[in-house]
GUZA-321028 format. One record per residue: residue number from 1; x, y, z of N, C-alpha, C in turn; residue in three letters. Coordinates in steps of 0.1 Angstrom, whole numbers. Layout:
<recs>
{num = NUM	nX = X	nY = Y	nZ = Z	caX = X	caY = Y	caZ = Z	cX = X	cY = Y	cZ = Z	residuo = ALA} $
...
</recs>
This chain:
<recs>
{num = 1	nX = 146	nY = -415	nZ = -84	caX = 135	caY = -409	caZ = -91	cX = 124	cY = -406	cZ = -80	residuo = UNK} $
{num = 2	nX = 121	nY = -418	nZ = -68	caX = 110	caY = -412	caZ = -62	cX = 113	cY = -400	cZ = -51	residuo = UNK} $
{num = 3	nX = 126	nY = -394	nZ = -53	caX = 129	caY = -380	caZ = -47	cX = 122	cY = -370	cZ = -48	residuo = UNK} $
{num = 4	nX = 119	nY = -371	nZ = -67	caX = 112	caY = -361	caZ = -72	cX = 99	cY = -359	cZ = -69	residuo = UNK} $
{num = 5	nX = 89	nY = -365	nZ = -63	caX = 77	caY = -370	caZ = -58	cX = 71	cY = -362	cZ = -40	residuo = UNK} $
{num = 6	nX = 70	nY = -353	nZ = -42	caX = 61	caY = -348	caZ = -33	cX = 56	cY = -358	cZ = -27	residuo = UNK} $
{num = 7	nX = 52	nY = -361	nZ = -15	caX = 42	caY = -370	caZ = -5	cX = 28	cY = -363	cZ = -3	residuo = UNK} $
{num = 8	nX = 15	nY = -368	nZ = -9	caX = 7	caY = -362	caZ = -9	cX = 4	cY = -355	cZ = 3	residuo = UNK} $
{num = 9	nX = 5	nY = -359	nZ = 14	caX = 3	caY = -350	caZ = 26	cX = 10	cY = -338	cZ = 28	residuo = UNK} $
{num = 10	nX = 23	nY = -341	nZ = 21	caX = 32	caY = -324	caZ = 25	cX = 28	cY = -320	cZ = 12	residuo = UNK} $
{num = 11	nX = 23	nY = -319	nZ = 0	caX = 13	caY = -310	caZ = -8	cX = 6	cY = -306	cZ = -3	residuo = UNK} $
{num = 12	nX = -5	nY = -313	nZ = 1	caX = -17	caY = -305	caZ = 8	cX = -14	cY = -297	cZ = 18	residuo = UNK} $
{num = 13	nX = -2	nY = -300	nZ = 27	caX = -4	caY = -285	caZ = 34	cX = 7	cY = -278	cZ = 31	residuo = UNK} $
{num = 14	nX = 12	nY = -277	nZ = 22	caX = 18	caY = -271	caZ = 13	cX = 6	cY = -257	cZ = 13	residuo = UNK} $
{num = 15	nX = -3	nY = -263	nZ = -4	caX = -9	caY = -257	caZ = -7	cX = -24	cY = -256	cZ = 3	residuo = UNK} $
{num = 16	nX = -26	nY = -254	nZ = 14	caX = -28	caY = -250	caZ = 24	cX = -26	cY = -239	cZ = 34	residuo = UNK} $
{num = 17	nX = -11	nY = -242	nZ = 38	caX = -8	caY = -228	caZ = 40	cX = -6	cY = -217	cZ = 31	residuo = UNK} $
{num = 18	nX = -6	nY = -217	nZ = 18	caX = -7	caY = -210	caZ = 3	cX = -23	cY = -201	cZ = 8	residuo = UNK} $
{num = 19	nX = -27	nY = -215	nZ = 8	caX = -44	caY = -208	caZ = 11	cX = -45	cY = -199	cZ = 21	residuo = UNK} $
{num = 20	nX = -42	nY = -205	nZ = 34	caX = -44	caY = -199	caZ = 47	cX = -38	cY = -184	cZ = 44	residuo = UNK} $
{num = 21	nX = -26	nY = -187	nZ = 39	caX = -18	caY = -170	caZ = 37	cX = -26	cY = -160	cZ = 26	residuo = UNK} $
{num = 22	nX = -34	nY = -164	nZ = 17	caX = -36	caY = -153	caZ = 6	cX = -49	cY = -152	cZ = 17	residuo = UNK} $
{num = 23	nX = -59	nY = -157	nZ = 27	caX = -64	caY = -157	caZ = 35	cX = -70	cY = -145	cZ = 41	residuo = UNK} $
{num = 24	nX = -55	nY = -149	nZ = 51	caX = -52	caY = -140	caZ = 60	cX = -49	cY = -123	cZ = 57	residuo = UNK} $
{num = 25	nX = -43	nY = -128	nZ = 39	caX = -35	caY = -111	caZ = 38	cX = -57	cY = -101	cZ = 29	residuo = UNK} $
{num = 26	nX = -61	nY = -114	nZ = 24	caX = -78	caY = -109	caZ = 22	cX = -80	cY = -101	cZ = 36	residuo = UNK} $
{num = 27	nX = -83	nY = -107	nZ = 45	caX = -87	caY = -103	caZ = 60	cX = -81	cY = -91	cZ = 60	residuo = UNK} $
{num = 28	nX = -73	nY = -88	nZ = 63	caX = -58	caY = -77	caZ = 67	cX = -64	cY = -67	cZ = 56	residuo = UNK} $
{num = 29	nX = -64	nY = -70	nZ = 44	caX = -71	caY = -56	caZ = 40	cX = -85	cY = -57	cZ = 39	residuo = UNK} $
{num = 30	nX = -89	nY = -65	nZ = 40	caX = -102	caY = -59	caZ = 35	cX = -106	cY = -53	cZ = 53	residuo = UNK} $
{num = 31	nX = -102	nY = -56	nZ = 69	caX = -102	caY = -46	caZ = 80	cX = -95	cY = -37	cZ = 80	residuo = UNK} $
{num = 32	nX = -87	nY = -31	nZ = 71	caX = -83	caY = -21	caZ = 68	cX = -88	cY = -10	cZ = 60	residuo = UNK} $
{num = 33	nX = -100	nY = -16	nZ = 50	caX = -107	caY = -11	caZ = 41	cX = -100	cY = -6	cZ = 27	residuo = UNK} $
{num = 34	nX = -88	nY = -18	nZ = 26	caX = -82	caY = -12	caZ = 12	cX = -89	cY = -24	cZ = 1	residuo = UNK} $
{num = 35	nX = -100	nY = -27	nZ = 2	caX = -105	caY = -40	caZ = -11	cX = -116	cY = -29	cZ = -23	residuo = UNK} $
{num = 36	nX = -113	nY = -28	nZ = -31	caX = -120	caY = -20	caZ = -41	cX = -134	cY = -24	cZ = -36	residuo = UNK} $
{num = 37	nX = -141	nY = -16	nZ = -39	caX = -157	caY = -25	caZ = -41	cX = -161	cY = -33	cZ = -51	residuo = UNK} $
{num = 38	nX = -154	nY = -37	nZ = -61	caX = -151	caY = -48	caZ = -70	cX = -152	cY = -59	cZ = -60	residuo = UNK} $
{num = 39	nX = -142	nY = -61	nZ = -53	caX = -132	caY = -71	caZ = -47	cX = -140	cY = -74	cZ = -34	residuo = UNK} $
{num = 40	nX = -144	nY = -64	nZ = -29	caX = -152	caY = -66	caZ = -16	cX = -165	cY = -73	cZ = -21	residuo = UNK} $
{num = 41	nX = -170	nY = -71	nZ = -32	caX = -181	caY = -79	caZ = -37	cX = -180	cY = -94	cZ = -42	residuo = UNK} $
{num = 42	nX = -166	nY = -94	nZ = -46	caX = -162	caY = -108	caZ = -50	cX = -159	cY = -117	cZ = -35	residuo = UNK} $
{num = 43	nX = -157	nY = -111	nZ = -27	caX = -152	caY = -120	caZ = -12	cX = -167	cY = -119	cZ = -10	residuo = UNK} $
{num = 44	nX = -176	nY = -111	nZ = -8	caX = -191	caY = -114	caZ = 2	cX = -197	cY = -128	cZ = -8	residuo = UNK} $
{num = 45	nX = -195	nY = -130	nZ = -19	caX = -200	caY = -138	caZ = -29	cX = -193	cY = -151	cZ = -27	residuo = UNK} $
{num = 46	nX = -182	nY = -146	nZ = -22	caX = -175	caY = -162	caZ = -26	cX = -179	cY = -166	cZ = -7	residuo = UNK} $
{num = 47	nX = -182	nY = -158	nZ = 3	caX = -184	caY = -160	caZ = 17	cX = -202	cY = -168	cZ = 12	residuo = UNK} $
{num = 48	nX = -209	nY = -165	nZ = 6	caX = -225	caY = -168	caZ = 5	cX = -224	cY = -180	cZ = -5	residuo = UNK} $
{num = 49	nX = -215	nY = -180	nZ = -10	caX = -212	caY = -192	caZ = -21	cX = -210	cY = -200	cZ = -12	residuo = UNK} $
{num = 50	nX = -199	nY = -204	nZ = -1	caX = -192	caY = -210	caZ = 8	cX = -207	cY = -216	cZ = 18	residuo = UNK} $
{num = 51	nX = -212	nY = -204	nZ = 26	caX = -225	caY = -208	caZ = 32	cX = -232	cY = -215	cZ = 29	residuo = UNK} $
{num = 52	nX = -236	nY = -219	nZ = 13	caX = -246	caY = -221	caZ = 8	cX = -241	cY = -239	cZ = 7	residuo = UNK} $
{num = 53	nX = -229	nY = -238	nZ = 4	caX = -227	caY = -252	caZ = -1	cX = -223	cY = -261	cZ = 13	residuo = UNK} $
{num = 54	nX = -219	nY = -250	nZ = 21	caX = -213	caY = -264	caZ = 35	cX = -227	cY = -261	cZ = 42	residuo = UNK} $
{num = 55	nX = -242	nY = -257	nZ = 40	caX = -249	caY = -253	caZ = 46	cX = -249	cY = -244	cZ = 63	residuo = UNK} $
{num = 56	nX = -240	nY = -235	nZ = 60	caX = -235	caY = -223	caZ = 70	cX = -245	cY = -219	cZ = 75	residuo = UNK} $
{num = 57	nX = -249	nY = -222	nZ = 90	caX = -264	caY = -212	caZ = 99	cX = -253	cY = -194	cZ = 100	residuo = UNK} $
{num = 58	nX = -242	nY = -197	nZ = 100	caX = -239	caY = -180	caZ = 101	cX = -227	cY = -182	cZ = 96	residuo = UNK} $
{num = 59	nX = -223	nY = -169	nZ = 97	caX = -208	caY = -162	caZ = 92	cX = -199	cY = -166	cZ = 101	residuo = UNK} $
{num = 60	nX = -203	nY = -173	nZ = 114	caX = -187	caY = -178	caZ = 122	cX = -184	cY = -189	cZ = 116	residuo = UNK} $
{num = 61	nX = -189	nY = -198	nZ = 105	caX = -185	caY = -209	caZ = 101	cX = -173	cY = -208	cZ = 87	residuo = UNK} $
{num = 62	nX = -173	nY = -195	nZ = 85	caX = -165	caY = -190	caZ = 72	cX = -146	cY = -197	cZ = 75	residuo = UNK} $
{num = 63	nX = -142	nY = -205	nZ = 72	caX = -129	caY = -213	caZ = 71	cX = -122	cY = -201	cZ = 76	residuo = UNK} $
{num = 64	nX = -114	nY = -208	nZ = 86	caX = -104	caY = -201	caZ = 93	cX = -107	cY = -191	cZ = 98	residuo = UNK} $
{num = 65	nX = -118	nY = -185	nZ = 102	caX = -123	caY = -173	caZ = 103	cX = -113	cY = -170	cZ = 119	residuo = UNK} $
{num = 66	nX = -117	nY = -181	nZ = 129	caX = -111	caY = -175	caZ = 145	cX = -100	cY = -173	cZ = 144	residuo = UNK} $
{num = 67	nX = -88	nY = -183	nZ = 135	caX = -75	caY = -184	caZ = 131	cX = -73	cY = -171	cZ = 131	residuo = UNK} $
{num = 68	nX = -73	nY = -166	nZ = 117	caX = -74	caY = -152	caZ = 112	cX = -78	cY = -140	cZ = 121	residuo = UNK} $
{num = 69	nX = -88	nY = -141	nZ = 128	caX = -92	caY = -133	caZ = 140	cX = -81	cY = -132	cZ = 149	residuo = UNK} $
{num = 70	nX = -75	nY = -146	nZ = 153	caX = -64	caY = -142	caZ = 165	cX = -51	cY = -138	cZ = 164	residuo = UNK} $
{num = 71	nX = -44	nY = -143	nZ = 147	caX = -36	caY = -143	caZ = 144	cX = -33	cY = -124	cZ = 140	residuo = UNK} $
{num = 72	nX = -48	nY = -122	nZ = 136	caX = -41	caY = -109	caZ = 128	cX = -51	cY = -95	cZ = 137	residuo = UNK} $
{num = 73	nX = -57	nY = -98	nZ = 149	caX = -66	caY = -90	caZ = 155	cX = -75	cY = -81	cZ = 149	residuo = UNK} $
{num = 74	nX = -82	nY = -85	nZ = 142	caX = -93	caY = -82	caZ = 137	cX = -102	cY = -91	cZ = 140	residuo = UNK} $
{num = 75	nX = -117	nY = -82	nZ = 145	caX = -128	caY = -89	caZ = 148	cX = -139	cY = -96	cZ = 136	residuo = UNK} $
{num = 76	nX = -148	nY = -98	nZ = 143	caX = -158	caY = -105	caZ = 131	cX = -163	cY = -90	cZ = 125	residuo = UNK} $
{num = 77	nX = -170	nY = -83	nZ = 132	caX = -173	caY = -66	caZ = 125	cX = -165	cY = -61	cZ = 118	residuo = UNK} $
{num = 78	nX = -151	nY = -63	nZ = 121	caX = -139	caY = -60	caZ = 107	cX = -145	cY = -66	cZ = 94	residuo = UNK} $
{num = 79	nX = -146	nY = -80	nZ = 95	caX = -144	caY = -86	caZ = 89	cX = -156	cY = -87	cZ = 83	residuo = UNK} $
{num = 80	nX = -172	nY = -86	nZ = 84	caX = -180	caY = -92	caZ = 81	cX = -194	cY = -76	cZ = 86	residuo = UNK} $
{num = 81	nX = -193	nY = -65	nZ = 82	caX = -198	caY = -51	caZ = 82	cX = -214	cY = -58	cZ = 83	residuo = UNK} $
{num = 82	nX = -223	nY = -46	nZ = 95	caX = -236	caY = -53	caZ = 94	cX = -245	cY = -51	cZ = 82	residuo = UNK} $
{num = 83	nX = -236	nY = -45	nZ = 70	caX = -246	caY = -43	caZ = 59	cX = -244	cY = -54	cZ = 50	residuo = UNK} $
{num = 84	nX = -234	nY = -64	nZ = 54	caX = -236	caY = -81	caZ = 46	cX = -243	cY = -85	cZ = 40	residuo = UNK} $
</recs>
């Protein structure tokens, strides 16, 4: 029976890399500029939501941000337009 039992640590980055990946594929389009303006508005909100609560001085503190940056070459200007 304790086969059936996930080990909390391989959950978590389980559902981590889950995260990291819907992430990364956010990033990827929204530097591509395929995110509706719906959608682009839901990401700047949930980015100011994020700021607000881990008390963020800027936009390089956004989770995973360098990751995502190196991984999928896109800059922070891809990612974060100066009309933020």
């Amino acid at each position: 029976m304790s086969d059936d039992i996930v080990p909390r640590e391989q959950a978590f980055a389980e559902a981590r890399a889950v995260f990291d990946a819907a992430l990364a594929r956010i990033a990827r389009d929204r530097a591509a500029g395929r995110l509706s303006p719906e959608h682009e508005a839901i990401v700047r909100e949930a980015e100011r939501s994020y700021a607000a609560q881990h008390g963020a001085a800027g936009r390089e503190t956004t989770p995973n941000l360098a990751a995502i940056q190196r991984t999928y070459g896109v800059t922070a200007a891809d990612l974060f337009p100066a009309d933020a």
